[in-house]
Every structure is written in C-alpha cells, then in structure tokens.
PyMOL CGO cylinders between C-alpha atoms (Angstrom):
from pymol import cmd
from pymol.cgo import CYLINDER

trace = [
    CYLINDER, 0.00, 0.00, 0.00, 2.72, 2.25, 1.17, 0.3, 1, 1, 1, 1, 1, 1,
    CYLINDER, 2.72, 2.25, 1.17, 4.67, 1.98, -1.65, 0.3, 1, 1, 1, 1, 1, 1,
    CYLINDER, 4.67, 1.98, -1.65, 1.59, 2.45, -4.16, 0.3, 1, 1, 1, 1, 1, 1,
    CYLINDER, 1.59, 2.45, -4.16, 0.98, 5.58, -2.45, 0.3, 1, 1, 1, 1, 1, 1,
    CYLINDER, 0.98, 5.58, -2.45, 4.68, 6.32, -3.20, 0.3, 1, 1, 1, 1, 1, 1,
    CYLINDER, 4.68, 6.32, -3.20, 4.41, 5.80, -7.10, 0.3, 1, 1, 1, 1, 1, 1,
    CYLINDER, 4.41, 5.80, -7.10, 1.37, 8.00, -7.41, 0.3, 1, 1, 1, 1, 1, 1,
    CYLINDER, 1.37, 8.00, -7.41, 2.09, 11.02, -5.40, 0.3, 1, 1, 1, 1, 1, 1,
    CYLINDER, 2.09, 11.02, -5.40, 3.25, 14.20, -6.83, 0.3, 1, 1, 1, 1, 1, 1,
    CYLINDER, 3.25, 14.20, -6.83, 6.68, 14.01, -4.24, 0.3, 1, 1, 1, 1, 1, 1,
    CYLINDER, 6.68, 14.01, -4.24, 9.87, 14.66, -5.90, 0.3, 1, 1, 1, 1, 1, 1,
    CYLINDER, 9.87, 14.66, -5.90, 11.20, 11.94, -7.95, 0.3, 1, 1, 1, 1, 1, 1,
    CYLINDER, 11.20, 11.94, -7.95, 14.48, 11.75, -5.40, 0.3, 1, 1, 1, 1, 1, 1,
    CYLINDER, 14.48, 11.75, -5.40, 12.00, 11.72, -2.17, 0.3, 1, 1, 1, 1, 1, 1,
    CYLINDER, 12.00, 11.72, -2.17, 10.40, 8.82, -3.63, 0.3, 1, 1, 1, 1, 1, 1,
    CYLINDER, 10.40, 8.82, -3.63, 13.74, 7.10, -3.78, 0.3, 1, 1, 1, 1, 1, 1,
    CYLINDER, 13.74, 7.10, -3.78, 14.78, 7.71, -0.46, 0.3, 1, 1, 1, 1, 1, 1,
    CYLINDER, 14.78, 7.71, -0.46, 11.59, 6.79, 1.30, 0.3, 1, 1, 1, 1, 1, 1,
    CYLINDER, 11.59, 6.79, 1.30, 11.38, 3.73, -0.83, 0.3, 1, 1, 1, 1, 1, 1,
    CYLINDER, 11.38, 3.73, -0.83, 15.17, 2.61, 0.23, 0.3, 1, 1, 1, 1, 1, 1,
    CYLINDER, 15.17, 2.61, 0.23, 13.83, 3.18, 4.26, 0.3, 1, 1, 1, 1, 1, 1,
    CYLINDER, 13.83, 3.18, 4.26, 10.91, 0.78, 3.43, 0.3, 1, 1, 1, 1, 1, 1,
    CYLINDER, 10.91, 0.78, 3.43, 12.94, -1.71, 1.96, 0.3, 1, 1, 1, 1, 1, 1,
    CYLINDER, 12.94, -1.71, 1.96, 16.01, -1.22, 4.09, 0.3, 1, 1, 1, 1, 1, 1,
    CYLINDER, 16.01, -1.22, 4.09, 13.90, -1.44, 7.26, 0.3, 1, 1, 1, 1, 1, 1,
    CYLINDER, 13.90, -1.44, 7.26, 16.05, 1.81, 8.42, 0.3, 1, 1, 1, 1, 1, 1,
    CYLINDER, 16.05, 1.81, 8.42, 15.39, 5.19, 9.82, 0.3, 1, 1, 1, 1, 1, 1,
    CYLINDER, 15.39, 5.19, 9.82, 15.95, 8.48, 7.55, 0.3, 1, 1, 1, 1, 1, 1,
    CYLINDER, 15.95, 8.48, 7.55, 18.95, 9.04, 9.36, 0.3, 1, 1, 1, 1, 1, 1,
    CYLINDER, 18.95, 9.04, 9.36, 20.62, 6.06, 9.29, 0.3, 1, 1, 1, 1, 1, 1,
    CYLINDER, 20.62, 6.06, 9.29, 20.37, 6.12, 5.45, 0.3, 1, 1, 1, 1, 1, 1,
    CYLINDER, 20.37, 6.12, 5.45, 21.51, 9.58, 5.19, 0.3, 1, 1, 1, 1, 1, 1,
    CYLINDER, 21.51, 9.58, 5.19, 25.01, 8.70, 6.62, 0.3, 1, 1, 1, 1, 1, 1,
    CYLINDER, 25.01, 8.70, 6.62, 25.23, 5.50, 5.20, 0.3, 1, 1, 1, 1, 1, 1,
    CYLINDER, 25.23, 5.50, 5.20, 28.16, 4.81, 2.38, 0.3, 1, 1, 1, 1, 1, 1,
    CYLINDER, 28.16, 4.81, 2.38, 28.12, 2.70, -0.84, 0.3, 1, 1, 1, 1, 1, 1,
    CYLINDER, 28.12, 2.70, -0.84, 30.26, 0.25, 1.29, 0.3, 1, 1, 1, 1, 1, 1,
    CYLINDER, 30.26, 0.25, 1.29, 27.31, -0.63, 3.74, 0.3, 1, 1, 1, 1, 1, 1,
    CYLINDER, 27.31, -0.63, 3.74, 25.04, -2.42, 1.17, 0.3, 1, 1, 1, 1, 1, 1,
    CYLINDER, 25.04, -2.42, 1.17, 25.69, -5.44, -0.45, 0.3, 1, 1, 1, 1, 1, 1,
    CYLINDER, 25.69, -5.44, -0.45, 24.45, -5.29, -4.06, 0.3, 1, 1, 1, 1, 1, 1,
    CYLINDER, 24.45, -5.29, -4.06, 25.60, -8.96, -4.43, 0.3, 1, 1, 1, 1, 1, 1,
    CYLINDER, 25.60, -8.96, -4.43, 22.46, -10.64, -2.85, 0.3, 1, 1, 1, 1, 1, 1,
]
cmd.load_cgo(trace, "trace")
C-alpha cells in the first residue's frame, strides 16, 4: 500500500527514492543519510 501511495504522489522523484530505500532497508531516515556505498551489499 505504502509503496503504491509512493508511485502515485506528486513528491519529488528523489524523495520517492529515499523513502522507498527506508521501506525496503527497514532503516530510519537518518541512518540512510550517513550510510556509504560500502554498507550495502548489491551482491544478494
């Protein structure tokens, strides 16, 4: 639901990004904020 909502509001394209990496990150804004490319692991 949440992230239909996402897709069809009128939010800036970059918002949408970041609120859909907390929802599938399980994280808080600010721990995404500070994270680095080095904390994810694109290989799973």
């Amino acid at each position: 639901m949440m992230w239909q909502a996402l897709e069809h509001s009128r939010m800036a394209p970059k918002n949408k990004i970041f609120l859909k990496l907390c929802l599938f990150y399980g994280c808080r804004n600010g721990e995404l904020r500070v994270s680095e490319k080095e904390h994810f692991n694109f290989e799973k």
